[in-house]
N, C-alpha and C positions, 0 to 999 in steps of 0.2 A: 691228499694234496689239494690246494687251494682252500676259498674260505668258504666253503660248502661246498666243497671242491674234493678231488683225489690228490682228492687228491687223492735210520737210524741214522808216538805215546806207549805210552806202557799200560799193559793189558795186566792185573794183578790175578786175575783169577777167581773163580771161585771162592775159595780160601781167604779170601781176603775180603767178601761182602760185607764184613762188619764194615768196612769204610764209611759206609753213608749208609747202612741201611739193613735190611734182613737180605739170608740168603735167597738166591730165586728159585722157585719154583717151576715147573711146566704149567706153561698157561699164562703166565706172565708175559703182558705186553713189551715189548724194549722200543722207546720211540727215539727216533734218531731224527735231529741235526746233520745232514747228510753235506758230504765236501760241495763244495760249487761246480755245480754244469748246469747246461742249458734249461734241464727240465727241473733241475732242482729251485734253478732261480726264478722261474716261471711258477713254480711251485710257491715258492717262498713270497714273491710277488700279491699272488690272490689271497695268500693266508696269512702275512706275516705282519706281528704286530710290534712295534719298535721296542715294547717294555717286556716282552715277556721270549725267550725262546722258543724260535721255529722249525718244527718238525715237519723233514720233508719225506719221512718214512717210516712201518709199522711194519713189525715182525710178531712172532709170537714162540716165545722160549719153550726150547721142548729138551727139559732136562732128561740128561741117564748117567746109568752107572759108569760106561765107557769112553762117551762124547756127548759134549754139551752142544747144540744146537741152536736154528733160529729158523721155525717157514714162516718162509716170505715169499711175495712177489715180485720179481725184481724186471726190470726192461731189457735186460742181457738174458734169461732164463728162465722166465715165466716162474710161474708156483714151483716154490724149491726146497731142499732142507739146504743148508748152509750153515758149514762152522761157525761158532759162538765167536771167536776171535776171527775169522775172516769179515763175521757181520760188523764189530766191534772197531775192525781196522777200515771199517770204508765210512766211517762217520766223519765229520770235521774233527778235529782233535787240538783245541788250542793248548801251549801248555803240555801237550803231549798225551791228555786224557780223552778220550772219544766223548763227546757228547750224545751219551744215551742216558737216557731214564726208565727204568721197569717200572710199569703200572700193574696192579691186580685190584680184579673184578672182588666189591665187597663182601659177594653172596658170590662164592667161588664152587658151589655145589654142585652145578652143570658144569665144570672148566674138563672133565675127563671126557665127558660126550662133545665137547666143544672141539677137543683135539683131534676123536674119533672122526668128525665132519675135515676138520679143516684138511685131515690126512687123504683125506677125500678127493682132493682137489690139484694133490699133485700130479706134476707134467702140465695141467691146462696153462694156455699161450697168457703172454705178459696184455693185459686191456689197455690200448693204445688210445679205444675210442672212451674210454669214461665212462659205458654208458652197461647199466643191467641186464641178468638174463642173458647173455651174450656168447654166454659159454667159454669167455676170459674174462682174467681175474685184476686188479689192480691191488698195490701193498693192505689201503684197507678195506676194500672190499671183501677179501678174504676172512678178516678179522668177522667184519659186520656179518657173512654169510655164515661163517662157523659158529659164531658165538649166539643162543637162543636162550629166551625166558623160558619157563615151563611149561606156560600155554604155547610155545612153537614163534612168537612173535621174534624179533631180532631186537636183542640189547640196546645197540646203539642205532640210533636215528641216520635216515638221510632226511638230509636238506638240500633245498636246491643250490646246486651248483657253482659256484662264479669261479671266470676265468681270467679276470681284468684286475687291474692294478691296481693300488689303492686311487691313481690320480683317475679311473676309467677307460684308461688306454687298455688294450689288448696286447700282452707281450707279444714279440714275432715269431717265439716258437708255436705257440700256441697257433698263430696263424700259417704258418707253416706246414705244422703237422698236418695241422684237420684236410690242408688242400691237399697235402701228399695221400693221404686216407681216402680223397674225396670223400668227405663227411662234411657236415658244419659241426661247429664248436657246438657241444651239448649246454650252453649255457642254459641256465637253471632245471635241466632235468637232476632228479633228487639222487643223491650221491654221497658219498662221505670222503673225508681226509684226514689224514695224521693230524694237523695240529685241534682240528674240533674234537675228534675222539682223546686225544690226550688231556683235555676237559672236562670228560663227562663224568657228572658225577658218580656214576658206578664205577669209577675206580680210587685206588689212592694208591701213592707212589711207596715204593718200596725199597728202592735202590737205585745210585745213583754213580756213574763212573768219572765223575768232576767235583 
């Protein structure tokens, strides 16, 4: 979410990934375009760019024989597993198609120990304050914690943080929150969000549900 910041109609199935794309995998990111509320547009606000689609959320596919899946972290239920079609149904949907895209990591040879971590992490509380080490999680933070190099390093970068508008304003949720928290806004403590990571060049897209 935000732009160095914390920053996912008819659902065809599985079965039908030829649409736009290969089937998915576990391990596969699905970055959503998520419907409009307060934190989504505050969200969208610090990170969004008017030419490209913005992602105001990151899950991470964890395919099986039985139920297809998504953990995430969500602000209703902290680190979670969640239906693939529940995650699917809470994105924007113009057209009736959810606005998600699945990314996979190029060098996907750590993606099974990546799962192993991120399963890790279930039940921890939703991270309201943005901020590391915390011992709660935000959508991709999770990502960034689970996912390592070989040498143990973490895949995707933080950068510091922004929380402000493209104009420099500060949305009021954002000012809201932190005073409900008593915190201050973590501005540029280093951090990640959906739409930098849906960027980075360690991934390439793979599928696409629009």
């Amino acid at each position: 979410m935000m732009k160095s910041l914390i920053y996912i109609g008819v659902f065809f199935g599985l079965s039908a990934c030829a649409r736009s794309g290969q089937p998915l995998r576990t391990g596969d990111l699905l970055f959503q375009a998520g419907r409009e509320s307060a934190m989504g547009g505050a969200i969208k606000a610090a990170t969004g760019n008017d030419c490209e689609l913005q992602f105001t959320h990151v899950g991470i596919a964890v395919i099986g024989d039985r139920a297809d899946s998504v953990l995430e972290a969500t602000s209703d239920g902290g680190v979670r597993m969640t239906a693939l079609q529940e995650f699917l149904n809470k994105s924007a949907r113009p057209d009736g198609r959810p606005l998600v895209v699945a990314k996979r990591l190029k060098d996907t040879a750590g993606v099974a120990a990546a799962i192993a971590r991120a399963r890790t992490f279930l039940g921890q509380p939703y991270d309201y304050s943005f901020r590391p080490d915390n011992g709660k999680l935000y959508c991709s933070e999770v990502v960034r914690e689970s996912y390592l190099a070989p040498d143990g390093s973490r895949i995707f970068p933080a950068r510091p943080m922004n929380f402000r508008a493209a104009d420099g304003s500060m949305p009021p949720f954002w000012s809201e929150l932190f005073a409900k928290l008593g915190e201050e806004i973590p501005e540029n403590v280093p951090g990640t969000n959906p739409n930098d990571m849906a960027r980075d060049t360690a991934l390439t897209e793979v599928f696409r549900w629009f």
